[in-house]
N, C-alpha and C positions, 0 to 999 in steps of 0.2 A: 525442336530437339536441341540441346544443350548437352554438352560435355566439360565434366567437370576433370580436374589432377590436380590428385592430392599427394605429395611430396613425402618421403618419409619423417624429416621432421616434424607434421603435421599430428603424425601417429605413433610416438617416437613412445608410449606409452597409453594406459589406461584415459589421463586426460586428456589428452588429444583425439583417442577416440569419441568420449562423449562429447569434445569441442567440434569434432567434423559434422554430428547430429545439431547443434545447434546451428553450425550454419546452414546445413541443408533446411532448417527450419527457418530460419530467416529469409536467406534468398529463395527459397522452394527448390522442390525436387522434380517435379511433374515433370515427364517427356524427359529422364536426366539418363544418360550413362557416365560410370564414376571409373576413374584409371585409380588403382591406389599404390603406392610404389614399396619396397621393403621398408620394415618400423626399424626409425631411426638410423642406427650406423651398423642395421645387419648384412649391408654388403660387404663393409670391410670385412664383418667378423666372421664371413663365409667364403670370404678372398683367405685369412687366414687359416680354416678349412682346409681351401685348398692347398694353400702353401704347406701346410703340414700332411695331407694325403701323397705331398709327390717329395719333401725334404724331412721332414719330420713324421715319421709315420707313430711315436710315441707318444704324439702330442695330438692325434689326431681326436678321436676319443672326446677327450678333455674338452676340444675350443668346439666339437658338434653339441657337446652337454652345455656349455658356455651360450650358446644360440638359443639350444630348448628351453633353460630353466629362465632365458631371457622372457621367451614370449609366454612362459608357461606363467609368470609373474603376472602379466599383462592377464592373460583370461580368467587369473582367480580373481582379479581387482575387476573383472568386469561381469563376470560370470558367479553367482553366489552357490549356483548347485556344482559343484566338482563333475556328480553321474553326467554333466550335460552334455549330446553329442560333440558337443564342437570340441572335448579333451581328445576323444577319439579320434576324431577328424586331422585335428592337428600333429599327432602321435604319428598317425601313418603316414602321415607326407615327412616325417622325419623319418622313419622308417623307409620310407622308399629310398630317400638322398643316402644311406646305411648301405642298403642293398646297389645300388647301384654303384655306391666307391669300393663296395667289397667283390662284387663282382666285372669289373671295368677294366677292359685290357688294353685301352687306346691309350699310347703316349706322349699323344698329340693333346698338351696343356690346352690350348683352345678350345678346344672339343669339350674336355673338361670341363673347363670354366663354365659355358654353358648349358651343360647337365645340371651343373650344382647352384649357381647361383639363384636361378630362377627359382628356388624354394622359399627365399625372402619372400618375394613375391607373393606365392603361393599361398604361402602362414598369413601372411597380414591383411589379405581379401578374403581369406575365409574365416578367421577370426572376426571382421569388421564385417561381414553378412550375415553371420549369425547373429552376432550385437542386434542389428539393426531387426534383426527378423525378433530377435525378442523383445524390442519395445515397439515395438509394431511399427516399423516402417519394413515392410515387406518388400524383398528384394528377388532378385533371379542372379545366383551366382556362375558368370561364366567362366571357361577356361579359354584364356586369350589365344592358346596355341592352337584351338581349332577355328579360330577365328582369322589371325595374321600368318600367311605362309610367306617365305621368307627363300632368298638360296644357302649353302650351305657354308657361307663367309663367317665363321665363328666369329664373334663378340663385336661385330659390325656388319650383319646379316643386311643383305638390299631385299626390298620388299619385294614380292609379289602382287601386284596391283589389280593386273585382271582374277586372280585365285581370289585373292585379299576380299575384295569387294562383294564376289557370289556370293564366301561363305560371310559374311557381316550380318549380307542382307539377311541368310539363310537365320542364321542362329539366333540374330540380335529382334527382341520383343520389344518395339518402340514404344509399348503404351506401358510398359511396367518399369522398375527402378530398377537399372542393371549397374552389374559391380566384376572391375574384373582388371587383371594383372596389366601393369605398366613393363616396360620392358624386353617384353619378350614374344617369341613367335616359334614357329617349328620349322624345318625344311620339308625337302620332298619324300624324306625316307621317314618321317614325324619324329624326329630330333629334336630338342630343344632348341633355340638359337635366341640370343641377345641383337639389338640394335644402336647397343653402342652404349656406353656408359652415362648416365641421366638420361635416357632412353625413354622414361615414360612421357614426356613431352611428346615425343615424335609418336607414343601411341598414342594419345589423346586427338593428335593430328589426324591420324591414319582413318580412326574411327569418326572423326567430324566429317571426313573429305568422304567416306563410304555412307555415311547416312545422313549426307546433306545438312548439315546441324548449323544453326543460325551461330552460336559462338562459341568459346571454347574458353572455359578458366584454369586457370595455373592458381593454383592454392600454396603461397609460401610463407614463410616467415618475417619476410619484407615488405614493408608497403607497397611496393612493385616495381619496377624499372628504375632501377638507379642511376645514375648518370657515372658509377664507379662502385666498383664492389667495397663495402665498409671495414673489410676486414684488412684492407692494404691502403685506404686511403681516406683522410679526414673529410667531413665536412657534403657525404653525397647528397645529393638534392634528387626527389621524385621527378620523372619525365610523367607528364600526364597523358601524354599523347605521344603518339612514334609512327610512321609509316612501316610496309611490311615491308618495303626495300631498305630501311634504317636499320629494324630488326636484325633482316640476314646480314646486314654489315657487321653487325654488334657481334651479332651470333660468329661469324666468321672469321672473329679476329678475337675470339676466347671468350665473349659475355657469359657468363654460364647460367643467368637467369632462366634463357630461353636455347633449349636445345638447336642447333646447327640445320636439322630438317626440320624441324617442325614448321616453320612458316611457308617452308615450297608449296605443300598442299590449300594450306590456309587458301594462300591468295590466289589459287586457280580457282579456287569458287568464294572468294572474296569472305570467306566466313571469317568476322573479328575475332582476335585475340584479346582478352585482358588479362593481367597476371596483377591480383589481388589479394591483401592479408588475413590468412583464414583468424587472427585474433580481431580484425577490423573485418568486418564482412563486407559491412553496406556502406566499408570508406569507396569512392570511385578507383581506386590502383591505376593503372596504365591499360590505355586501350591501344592496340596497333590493328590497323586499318589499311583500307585501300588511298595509296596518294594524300596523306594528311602532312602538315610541316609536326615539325620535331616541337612539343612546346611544356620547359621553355626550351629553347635555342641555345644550347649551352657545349661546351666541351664533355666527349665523354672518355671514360680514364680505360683498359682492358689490361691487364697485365696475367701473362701467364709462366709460372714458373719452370726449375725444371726441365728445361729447354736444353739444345743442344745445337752450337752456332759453328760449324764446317768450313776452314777456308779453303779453295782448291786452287792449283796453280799449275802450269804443266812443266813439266819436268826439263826440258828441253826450254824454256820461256818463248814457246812460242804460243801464236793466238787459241783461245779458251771459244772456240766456233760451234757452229749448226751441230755437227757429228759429235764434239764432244758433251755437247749439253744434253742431247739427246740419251746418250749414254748414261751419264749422271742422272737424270731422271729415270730411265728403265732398271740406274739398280734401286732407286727411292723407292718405287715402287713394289720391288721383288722383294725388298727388306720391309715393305710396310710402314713406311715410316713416314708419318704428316707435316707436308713444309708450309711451312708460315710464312715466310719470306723469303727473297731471292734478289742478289744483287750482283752484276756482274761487271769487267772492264774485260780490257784487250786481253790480258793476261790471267787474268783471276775470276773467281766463281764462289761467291759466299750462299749463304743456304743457311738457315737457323729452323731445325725442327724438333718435331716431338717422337721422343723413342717410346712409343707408348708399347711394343712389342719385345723391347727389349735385343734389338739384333742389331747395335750399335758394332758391336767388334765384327760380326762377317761384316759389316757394310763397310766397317773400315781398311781391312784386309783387302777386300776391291778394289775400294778407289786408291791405295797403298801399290797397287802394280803400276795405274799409269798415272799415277799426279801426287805432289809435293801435298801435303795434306797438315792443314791446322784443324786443332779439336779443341773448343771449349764448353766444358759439360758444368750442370748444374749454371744457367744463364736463365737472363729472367726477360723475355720479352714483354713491350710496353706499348701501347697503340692508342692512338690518342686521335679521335674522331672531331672533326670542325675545330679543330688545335688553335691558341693562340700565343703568342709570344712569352707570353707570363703562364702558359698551362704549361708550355716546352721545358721552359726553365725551373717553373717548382719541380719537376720529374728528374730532369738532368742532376739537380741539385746532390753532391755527395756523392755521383755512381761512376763508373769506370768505362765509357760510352763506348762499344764494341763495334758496333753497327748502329748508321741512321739513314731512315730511307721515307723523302717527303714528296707526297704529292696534294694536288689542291684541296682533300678537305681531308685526308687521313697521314699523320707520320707514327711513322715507328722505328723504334728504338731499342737495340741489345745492348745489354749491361749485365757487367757481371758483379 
């Protein structure tokens, strides 16, 4: 058994669709299940959606026509009869995301969120199974949400593991060519729910780990594990090899290659990863493994933007201890808010995270009753894995050095 994810870049159009058939023809299909993720940058444009269903309700209309006539492009370019079911097929799941913003009385934006986005989803698995059903690679299209049950933590839903698995086993037909949504899950009341944003990684995971699958591919647009993201830094070089403990390092400190979960499961049943270019099929990409060295052995670059770096200090300049830190964390928590870093002294307590909820001013307000409080928003954290002298310093070079925090094979570094 093999699991493929295919990215939405991948399918970001018409050619990308018939480019996913060729590799499936190259590497084979047999024994495959396929994750497929929204086409191209229809997440933003149904983050937009929603931005306009809950600020802009004039504009709403317009940016859901904006989505359809996007993928409705994509099936005349692939589809030559218009009568074919898959117009209809696709119609009504836009139709249902209609129905459901028209009639929706919950306030709670999160909840939201995960009603509507998973329709990306939705559209670009059933588009890309009909494809395949009509040039005859024959497929079984699932719906993931009867598949992953999930708890009710809108847009970073924690699995269900024992539900997860039953129904896998239940639904999932290992001897035919299944195809089915990245992303997403249901809870106990069959809600929609997300698993975090690039999420389909951690499905692809989910489904190896429930059907025992020898590996797992990440289909991108990179040759595969780079040693620095190309869009912020010159010069990246392929890692050919990676351990699964190197991985979750990368992963945990912003790599966005490979999603944050996705390797937990891998390496309890030791099933390889490779993340390979779906334009290079049969180049080798990066295999991460059980206990392998990094090769080659090289510095690798993580920077994440965006950021927001917190000085705290107490008001009274007395010691920053046990009870106070504790505090500081139970509000991070309450606010949702992801720390990347933590640096403390006798007096002071810095902290640089991500407001990815948006509940920067309560959390400030809080910690505004009992501590002296420094804010610097829009900060760009940097983390630099097996770092050497001359990696430090081409990074440093030019920036305004906020925070630096070293230890023996990882530093990082706030800059604004």
């Amino acid at each position: 058994m093999q699991v493929f994810k295919f990215g939405g870049a991948s399918v970001k159009d018409a050619d990308g669709v018939k480019n996913l058939v060729l590799v499936l023809q190259k590497v084979g299909h047999a024994n495959t299940l396929i994750i497929i993720s929204a086409m191209g940058k229809t997440t933003n444009a149904m983050e937009r959606v929603l931005d306009n269903y809950f600020n802009n309700k004039k504009e709403l209309q317009s940016s859901i026509q904006d989505v359809k006539k996007y993928h409705n492009e994509i099936l005349i370019d692939l589809f030559d009869n218009e009568q074919h079911p898959v117009f209809k097929r696709v119609s009504t799941l836009f139709e249902e995301l209609i129905s459901f913003l028209n009639r929706n009385k919950s306030p709670n934006y999160n909840f939201v969120y995960d009603q509507t986005m998973g329709y990306g989803e939705l559209v670009s698995t059933t588009i890309i199974s009909e494809y395949l059903n009509e040039i005859g690679l024959k497929n079984n299209w699932l719906d993931v949400r009867d598949c992953i049950k999930t708890d009710n933590y809108y847009r970073s839903a924690n699995v269900n593991w024992k539900q997860t698995q039953k129904l896998i086993n239940t639904n999932v037909d290992t001897s035919v060519l299944n195809i089915t949504q990245g992303f997403l899950g249901s809870d106990p009341n069959n809600f929609t729910t997300t698993l975090g944003r690039e999420g389909s990684d951690y499905t692809a995971a989910i489904f190896a780990y429930c059907l025992n699958a020898e590996t797992v591919t990440i289909w991108k647009d990179v040759p595969g594990v780079l040693n620095a993201d190309p869009r912020y830094f010159e010069n990246a070089q392929l890692l050919n090899q990676i351990s699964y403990r190197e991985a979750i390092e990368l992963a945990f400190y912003g790599a966005t290659v490979i999603h944050p979960n996705t390797l937990q499961p891998l390496q309890q049943k030791e099933i390889k990863l490779y993340v390979k270019s779906f334009l290079n099929p049969n180049n080798h990409g990066t295999m991460v493994a059980k206990e392998i060295g990094s090769e080659p052995n090289i510095p690798c670059f993580i920077v994440k933007k965006n950021q927001v770096l917190l000085s705290l200090s107490s008001l009274d300049f007395s010691y920053i201890v046990e009870e106070n830190i504790s505090e500081i964390f139970s509000l991070l928590h309450l606010y949702k808010m992801k720390v990347d870093v933590i640096q403390n002294s006798a007096i002071s307590f810095s902290v640089c995270i991500d407001n990815i909820y948006n509940n920067l001013e309560k959390l400030l307000q809080h910690l505004k009753a009992k501590f002296k409080v420094t804010v610097h928003e829009n900060v760009s954290l940097y983390t630099i894995r097996h770092y050497n002298e001359q990696a430090i310093l081409s990074l440093e070079e030019g920036k305004d050095v906020l925070l630096k925090q070293l230890t023996h094979e990882t530093i990082q570094i706030v800059t604004k």
